[in-house]
C-alpha positions in Angstrom: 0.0 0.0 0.0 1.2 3.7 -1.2 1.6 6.6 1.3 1.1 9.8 -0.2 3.4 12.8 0.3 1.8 15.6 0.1 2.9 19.8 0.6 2.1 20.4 3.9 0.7 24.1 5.5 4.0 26.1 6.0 2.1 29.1 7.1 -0.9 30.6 7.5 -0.8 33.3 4.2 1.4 30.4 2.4 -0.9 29.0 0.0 1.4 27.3 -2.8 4.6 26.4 -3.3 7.6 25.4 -6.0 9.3 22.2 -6.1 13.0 23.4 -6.5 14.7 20.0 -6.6 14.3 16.6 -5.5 16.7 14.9 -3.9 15.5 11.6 -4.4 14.3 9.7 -7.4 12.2 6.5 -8.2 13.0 3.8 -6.8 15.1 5.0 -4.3 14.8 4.2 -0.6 14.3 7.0 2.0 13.9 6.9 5.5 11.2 8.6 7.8 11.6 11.8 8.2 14.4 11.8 5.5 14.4 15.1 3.2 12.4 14.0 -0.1 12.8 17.6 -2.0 13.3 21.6 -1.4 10.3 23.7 -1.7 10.4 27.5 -2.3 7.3 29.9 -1.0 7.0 33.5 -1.2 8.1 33.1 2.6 10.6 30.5 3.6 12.4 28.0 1.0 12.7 24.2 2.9 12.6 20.9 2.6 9.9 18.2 2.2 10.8 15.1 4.5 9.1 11.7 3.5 6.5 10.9 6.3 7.4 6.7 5.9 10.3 4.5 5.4 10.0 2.8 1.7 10.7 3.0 -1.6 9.6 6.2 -3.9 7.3 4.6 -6.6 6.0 7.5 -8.1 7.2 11.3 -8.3 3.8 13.3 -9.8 5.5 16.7 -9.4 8.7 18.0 -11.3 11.1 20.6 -10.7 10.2 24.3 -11.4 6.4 23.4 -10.9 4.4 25.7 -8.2 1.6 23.1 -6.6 -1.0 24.3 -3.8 -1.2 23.1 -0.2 -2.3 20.0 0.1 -1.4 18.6 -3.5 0.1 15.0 -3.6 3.9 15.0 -4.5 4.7 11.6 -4.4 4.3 8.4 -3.3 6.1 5.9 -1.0 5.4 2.0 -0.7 7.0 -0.9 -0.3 8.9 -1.0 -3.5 6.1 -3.3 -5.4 4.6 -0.2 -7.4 8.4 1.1 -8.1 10.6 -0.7 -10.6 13.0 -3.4 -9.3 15.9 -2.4 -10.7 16.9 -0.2 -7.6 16.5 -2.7 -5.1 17.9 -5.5 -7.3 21.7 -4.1 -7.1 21.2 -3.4 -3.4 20.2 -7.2 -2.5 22.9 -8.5 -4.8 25.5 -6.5 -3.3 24.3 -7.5 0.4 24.4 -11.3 -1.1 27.6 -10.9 -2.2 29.2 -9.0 0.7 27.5 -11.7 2.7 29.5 -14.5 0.8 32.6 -12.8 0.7 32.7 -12.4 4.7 32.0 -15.7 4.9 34.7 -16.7 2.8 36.8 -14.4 5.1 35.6 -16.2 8.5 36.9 -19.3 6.4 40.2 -18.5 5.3 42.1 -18.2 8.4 40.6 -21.1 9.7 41.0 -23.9 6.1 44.5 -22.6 5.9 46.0 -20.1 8.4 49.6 -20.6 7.2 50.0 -22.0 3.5 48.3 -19.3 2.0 49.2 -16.2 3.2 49.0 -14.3 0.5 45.1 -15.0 -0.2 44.6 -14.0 2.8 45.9 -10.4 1.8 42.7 -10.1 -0.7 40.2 -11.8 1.8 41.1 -8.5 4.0 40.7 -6.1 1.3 37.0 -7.2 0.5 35.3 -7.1 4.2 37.5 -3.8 4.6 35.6 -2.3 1.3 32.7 -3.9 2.3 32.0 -2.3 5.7 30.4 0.8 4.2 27.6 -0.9 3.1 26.2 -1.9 6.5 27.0 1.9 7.9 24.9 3.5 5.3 22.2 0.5 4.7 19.3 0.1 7.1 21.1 -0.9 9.7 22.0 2.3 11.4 19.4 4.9 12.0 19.5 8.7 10.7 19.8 11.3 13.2 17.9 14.4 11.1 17.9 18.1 12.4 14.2 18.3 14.3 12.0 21.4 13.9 13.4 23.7 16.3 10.8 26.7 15.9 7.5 27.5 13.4 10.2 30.3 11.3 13.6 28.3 12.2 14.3 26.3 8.7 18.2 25.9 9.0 21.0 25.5 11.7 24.7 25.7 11.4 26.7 22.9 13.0 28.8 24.6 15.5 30.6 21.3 17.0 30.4 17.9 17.2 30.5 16.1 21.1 31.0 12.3 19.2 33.1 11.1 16.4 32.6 8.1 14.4 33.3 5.0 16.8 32.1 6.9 19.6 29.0 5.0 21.5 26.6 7.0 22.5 23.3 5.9 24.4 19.5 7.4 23.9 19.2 11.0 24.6 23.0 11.6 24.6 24.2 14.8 23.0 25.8 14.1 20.0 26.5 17.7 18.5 25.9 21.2 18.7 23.5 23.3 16.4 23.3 27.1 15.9 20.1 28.9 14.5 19.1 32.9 14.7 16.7 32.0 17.4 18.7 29.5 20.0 21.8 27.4 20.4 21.3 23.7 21.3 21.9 20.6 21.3 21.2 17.4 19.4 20.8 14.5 21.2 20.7 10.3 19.7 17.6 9.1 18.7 18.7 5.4 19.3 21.9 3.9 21.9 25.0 2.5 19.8 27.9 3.1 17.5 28.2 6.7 15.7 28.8 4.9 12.0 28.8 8.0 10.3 28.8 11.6 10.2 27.1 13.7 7.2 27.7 17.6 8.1 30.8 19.0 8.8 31.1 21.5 11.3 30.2 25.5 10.3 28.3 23.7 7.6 24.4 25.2 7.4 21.6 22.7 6.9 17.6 22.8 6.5 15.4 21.3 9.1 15.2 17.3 8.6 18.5 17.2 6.4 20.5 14.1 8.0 23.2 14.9 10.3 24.6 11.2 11.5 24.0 8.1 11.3 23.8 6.0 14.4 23.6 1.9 14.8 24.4 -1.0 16.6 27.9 -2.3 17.2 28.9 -2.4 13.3 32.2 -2.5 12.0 32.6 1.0 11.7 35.4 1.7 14.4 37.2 -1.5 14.4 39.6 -1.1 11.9 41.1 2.1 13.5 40.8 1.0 17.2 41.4 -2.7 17.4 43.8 -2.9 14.6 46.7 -1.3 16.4 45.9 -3.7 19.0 46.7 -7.1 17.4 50.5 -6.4 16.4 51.6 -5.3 19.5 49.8 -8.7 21.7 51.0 -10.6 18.9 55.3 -11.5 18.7 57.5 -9.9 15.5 57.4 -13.0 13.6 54.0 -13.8 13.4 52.8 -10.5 12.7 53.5 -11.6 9.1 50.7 -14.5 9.1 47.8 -12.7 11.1 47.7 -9.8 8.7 44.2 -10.7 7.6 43.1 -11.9 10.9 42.8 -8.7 12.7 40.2 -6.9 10.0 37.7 -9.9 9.8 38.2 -10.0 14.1 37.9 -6.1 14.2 33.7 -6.4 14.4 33.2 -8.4 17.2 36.0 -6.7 19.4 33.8 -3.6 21.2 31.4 -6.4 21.8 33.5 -9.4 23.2 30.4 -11.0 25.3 28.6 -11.2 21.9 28.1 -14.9 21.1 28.4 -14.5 17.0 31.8 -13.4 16.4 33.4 -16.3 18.6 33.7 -18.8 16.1 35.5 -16.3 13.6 38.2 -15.8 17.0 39.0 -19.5 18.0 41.9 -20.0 14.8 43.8 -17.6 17.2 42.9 -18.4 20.4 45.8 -16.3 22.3 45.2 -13.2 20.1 41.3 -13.5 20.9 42.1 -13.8 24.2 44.2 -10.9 24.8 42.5 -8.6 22.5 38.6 -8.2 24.1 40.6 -7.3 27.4 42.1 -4.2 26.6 39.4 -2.9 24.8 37.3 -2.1 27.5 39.7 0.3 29.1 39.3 3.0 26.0 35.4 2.8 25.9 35.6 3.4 29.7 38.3 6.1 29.7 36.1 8.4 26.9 33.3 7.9 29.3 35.2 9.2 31.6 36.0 12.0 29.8 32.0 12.5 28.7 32.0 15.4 32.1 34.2 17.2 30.5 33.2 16.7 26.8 29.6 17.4 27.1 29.4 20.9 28.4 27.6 23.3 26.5 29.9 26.8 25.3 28.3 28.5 27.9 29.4 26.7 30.4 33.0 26.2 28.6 33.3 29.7 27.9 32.4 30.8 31.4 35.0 27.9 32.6 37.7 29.2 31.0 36.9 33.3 31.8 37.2 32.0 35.4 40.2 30.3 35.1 38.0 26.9 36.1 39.3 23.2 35.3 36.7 21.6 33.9 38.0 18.7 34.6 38.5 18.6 38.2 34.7 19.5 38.5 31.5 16.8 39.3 28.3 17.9 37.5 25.5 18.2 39.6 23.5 18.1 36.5 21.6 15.5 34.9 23.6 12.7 34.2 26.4 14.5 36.2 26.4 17.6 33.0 28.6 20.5 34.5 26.4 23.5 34.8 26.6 27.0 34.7 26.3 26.8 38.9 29.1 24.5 39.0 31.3 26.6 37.8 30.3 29.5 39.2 30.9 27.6 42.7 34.1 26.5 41.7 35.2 29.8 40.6 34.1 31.0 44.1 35.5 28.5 46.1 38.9 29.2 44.2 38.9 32.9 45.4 37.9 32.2 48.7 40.7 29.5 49.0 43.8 31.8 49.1 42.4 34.5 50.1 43.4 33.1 53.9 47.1 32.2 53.8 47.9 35.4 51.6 45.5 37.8 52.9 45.9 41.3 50.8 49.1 40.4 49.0 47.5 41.6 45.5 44.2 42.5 45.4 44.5 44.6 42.7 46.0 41.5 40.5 43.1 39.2 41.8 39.9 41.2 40.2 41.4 42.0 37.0 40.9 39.8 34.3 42.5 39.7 31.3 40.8 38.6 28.1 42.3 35.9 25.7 40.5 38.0 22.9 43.4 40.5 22.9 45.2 40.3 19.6 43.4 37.5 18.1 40.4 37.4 15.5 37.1 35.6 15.6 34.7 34.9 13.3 31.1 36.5 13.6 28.6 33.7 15.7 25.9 32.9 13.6 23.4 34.7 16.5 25.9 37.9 16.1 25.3 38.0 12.4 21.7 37.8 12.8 21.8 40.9 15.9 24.0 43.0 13.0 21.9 42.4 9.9 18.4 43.1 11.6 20.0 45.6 13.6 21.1 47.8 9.9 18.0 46.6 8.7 16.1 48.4 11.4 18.3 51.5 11.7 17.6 51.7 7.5 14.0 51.1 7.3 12.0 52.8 10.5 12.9 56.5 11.6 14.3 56.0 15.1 14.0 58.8 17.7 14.6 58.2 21.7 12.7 60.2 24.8 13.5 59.9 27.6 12.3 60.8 31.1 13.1 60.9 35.1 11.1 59.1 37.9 10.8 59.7 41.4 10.8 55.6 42.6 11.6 56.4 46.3 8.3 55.6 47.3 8.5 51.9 45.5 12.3 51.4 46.6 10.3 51.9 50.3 7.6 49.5 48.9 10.8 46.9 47.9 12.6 47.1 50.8 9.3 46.0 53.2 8.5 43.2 50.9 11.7 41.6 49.6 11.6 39.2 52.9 8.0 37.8 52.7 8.4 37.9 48.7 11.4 35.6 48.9 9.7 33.2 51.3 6.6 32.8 49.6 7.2 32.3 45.9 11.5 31.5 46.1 12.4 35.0 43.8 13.8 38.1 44.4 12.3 41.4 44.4 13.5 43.4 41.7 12.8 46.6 40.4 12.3 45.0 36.8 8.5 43.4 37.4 7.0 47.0 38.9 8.5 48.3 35.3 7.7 45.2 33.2 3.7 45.8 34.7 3.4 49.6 34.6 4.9 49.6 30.6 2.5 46.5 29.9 -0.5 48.8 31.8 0.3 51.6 29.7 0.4 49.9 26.0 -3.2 48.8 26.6 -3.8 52.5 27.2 -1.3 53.9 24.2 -1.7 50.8 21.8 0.3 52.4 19.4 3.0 52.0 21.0 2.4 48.5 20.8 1.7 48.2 17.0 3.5 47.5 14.1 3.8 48.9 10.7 2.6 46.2 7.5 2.7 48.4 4.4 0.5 51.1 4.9 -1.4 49.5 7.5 -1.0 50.1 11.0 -1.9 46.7 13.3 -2.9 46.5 16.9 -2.2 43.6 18.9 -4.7 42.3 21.0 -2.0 41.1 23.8 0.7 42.9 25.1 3.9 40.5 25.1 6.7 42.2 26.2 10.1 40.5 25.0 12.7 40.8 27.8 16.7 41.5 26.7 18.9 38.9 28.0 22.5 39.4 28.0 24.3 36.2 27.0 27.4 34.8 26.3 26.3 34.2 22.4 24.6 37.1 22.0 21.6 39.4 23.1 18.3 37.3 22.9 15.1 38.0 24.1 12.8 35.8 25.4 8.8 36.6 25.6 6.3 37.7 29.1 3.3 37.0 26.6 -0.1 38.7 28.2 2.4 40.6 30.4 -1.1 43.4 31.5 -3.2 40.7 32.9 -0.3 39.0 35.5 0.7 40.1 38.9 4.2 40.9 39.9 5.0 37.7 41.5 3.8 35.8 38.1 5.7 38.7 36.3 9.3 38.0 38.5 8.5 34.3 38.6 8.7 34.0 34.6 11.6 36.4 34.0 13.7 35.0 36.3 12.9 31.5 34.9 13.3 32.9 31.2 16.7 34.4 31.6 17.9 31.0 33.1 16.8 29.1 30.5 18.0 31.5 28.0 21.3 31.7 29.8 21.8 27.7 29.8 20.5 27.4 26.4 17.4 25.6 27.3 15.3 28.0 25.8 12.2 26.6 23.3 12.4 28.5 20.0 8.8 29.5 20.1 9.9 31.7 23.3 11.5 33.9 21.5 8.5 34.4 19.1 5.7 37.1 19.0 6.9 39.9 21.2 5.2 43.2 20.1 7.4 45.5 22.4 10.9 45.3 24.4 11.9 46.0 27.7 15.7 46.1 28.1 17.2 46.2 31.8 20.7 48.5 30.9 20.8 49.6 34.1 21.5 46.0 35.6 25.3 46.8 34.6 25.2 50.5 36.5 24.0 52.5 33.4 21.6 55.9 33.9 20.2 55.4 30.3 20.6 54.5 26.7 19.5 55.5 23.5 18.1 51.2 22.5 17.6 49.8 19.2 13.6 49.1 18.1 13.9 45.5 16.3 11.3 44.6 13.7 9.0 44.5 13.4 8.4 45.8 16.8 7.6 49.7 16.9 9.2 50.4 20.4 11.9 49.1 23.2 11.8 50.9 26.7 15.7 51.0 28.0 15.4 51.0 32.4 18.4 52.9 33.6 19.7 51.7 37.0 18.0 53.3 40.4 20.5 55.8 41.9 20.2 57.8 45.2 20.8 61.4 45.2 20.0 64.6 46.6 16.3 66.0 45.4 14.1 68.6 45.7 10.7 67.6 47.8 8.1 70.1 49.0 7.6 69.8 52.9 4.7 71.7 54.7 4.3 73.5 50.7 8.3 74.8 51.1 10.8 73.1 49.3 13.8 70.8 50.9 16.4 69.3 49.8 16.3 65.3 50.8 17.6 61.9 49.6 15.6 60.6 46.8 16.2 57.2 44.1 15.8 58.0 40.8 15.7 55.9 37.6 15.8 57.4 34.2 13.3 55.5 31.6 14.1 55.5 27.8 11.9 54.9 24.7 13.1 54.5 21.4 10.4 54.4 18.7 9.9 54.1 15.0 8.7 58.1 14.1 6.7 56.7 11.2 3.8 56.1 13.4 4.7 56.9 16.6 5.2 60.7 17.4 6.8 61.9 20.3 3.7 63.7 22.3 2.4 59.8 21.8 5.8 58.9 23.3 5.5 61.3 26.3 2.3 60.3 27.1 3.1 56.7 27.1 6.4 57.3 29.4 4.1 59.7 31.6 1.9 57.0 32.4 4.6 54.5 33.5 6.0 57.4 35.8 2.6 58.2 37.5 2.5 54.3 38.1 5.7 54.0 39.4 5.4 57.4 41.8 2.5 56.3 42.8 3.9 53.2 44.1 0.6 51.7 44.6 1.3 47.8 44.0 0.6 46.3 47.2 -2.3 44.6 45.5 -0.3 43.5 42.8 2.3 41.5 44.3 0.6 38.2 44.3 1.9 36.9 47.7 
């Protein structure tokens, strides 16, 4: 029976689509899941992947022709409606590669020493032959997954297995980038790492094949075991066992296996001495998993604090060094000396010194993706930044009472950033257009107000999205921030996070700055920059005189795109969020 593939919904305006190329003809045999052909729409260009494993019987759609959503592109069966001349080749080459390591098994057993040279060519055949089972159906296609409704292609930024490696279920096996999130890829399936298909800093679409994973084929063998053999085995005989060690090379990361022990009784001393060591290297690498399989976060940070890696234990899952590892680590090595040699060089200990200096690096693919929306929005929209003064002594009094029972009661900490994040939310559902955006000549209003939150990162600036940001309180508000910039921080993030924002709230001030002059991103409209809350000497009126007194202060920026926003709108937008912040009144809006 024939499973049709047909153009699925890529979005909701996309209606029809091109076929570009196929990459696989009739007859061939694809996996699930395995790209079929590239489609191009007036929005995204990507590729089809077959829904079934089978054999394509029938292509009804050829290159350069535009079909709707929905249309039938091909169809995959069991090979029966497809001709047999594919297949044919395939079986007669596994029949034959069958007979020949069979002959192989034989040789050194009929005649082990009269023959050694046709032994020579019965190791030359299973050696060519040990491709076919790496790339036949044996091993298992790892395929970049769908990692966000616009994300269509990732870059591979490095791989954490090589071919031999094992790896189990749910183990990383490499590292992608995309201009929405950096993660990882982890195995479908447990065993051997056959083969790998993309090269790292080499960009491919979403489903394209990355690895291919299977069980304990022959696929490491020759380049771990081989070296083993000659030096167990004495000078002279390494002559005569020349073909022995590639036939034995399958069965030796598997010893316990029961199939390969005939094939190992000819040379009973060499089989005996080979399966021991090779346990040792398959433990060591796992040993050295801890330190492999840390994300560049956490690598980065490492080496910026001067942290081994390797002397620390994960508390992670699967013992996975975290960011909090280090970070303790790093701690506890400061705190360490700081006894014996109490004030020798202080000055020496908080300076750090980059390993940047002098060198040159290549653009991150996130860092691209900041600097070409970033010209696009500084070319496109007509930027212009107000900004204004608030009085928040009152709500720095309302802070300091309710930090304690705020901390006890839902595990965060009071910031300042919540009491801004609600009053700007509160104040785009009274100055929408603040929250709009621009498409053509039409000006749309959101019906939500999702407020995209900068997060500072070691890839880059992302910003992760408070959706419905108006109609939660500020424990719900500091809750979901706090858990968003973690995740964003250890690159846990989903893609869809960082989707459908309609206005920014960046915290500058959370490294000491008064204010800043932020960039609007499209195709938002508006991003409110929070300076950092200062103490200084103000002017209050007392008894209707004025005094001089000590007062905190925060400075509130708004960048906007001119085109539709115009700067009395700006001004009364900011005004609200100052009367909302003077006014201090939030006791009923903390949640606790």
């Amino acid at each position: 029976m024939s499973t049709s593939v047909v153009l699925p919904a890529l979005g909701e305006s996309v209606t029809e689509g091109t076929v570009t190329r196929w990459l696989k003809k009739v007859g061939d045999t694809v996996q699930e899941d395995e790209g079929l052909l590239e489609i191009s729409t007036d929005k995204v260009d990507t590729e089809i992947p077959s829904p079934v494993s089978g054999v394509i019987e029938e292509i009804l759609v050829q290159e350069d022709e535009t079909v709707e959503v929905g249309a039938v592109l091909a169809k995959i069966g069991d090979g029966s409606g497809a001709s047999d001349a594919a297949p044919a080749p395939e079986q007669a080459s596994s029949d034959s590669s069958d007979q020949e390591q069979a002959a192989a098994e034989e040789t050194p057993e009929a005649a082990p020493t009269p023959e050694p040279a046709a032994a020579a060519p019965a190791v030359a055949k299973p050696t060519a032959a040990e491709p076919a089972p790496a790339s036949g159906s044996t091993g298992t296609d790892v395929v970049l997954p769908e990692l966000g409704e616009s994300v269509t292609e990732g870059t591979v930024t490095r791989w954490l297995k090589q071919v031999g490696d094992r790896v189990a279920v749910d183990e990383p096996l490499l590292e992608i980038s995309t201009d929405k999130v950096d993660t990882e890829i982890p195995s479908p399936i447990a065993g051997i790492v056959q083969e790998i298909l993309v090269k790292e800093d080499e960009t491919v679409a979403v489903g394209s094949a990355l690895a291919r994973v299977g069980d304990a084929a022959a696929t490491t063998s020759p380049a771990e075991v081989a070296p083993e053999a000659p030096s167990t085995e004495k000078p002279v005989e390494a002559d005569q066992p020349v073909a022995a060690p590639a036939p034995q090379a399958a069965p030796a990361p598997a010893p316990a296996s029961p199939a390969p022990a005939p094939a190992t009784t000819a040379s009973a001393p060499a089989a005996a001495s080979t399966p021991a060591p090779a346990p040792a290297p398959a433990a060591a690498s796992a040993d050295g998993d801890d330190v492999t399989y840390v994300t560049p976060l956490v690598r980065r940070l490492a080496q910026q604090q001067g942290v081994d890696l390797a002397a620390i234990k994960g508390s992670g899952v699967g013992g996975r060094i975290r960011k909090e590892d280090v970070l303790k680590a790093a701690e506890a090595a400061r705190t360490a000396p700081a006894t014996p040699a109490a004030q020798t060089a202080p000055a020496a200990a908080t300076r750090q010194i980059s390993e940047l200096r002098g060198t040159t690096q290549p653009m991150s693919r996130l860092r691209k993706v900041l600097a070409e929306r970033a010209v696009a929005s500084m070319q496109q929209t007509a930027q212009l930044t107000t900004v204004v003064e608030v009085d928040v002594t009152r709500l720095a009094a309302l802070r300091d009472r309710s930090k304690g029972d705020f901390l006890a009661k839902t595990g965060d900490k009071l910031s300042f950033l919540p009491f801004f994040a609600l009053a700007a939310a509160e104040a785009l559902q009274s100055y929408p257009i603040v929250n709009a955006t621009v498409d053509g000549t039409d000006i749309v209003y959101p019906a939500t107000e999702n407020v995209s939150i900068a997060v500072d990162t070691e890839r880059g600036l992302l910003t992760p999205v408070l959706r419905d940001a108006a109609t939660k309180n500020i424990a719900q508000i500091a809750h979901e921030i706090a858990d968003l910039a973690a995740r964003t921080r250890d690159n846990k993030l989903k893609p869809d996070e960082l989707a459908g924002g309609t206005f920014t709230l960046t915290n500058t001030g959370s490294r000491g700055a008064l204010f800043d002059t932020p960039v609007v991103f499209l195709p938002q409209s508006a991003i409110l920059g929070t300076g950092t809350v200062v103490k200084r000497p103000g002017v209050v009126s007392v008894d209707g005189k004025d005094a001089i007194a000590v007062r905190s202060y925060v400075f509130l920026a708004l960048s906007y795109d001119h085109r539709i926003i115009d700067g009395a709108d700006a001004a009364r937008f900011l005004g609200a969020i100052k009367a909302r912040l003077e006014d201090a009144s939030f006791e009923g809006d903390l949640g606790i």
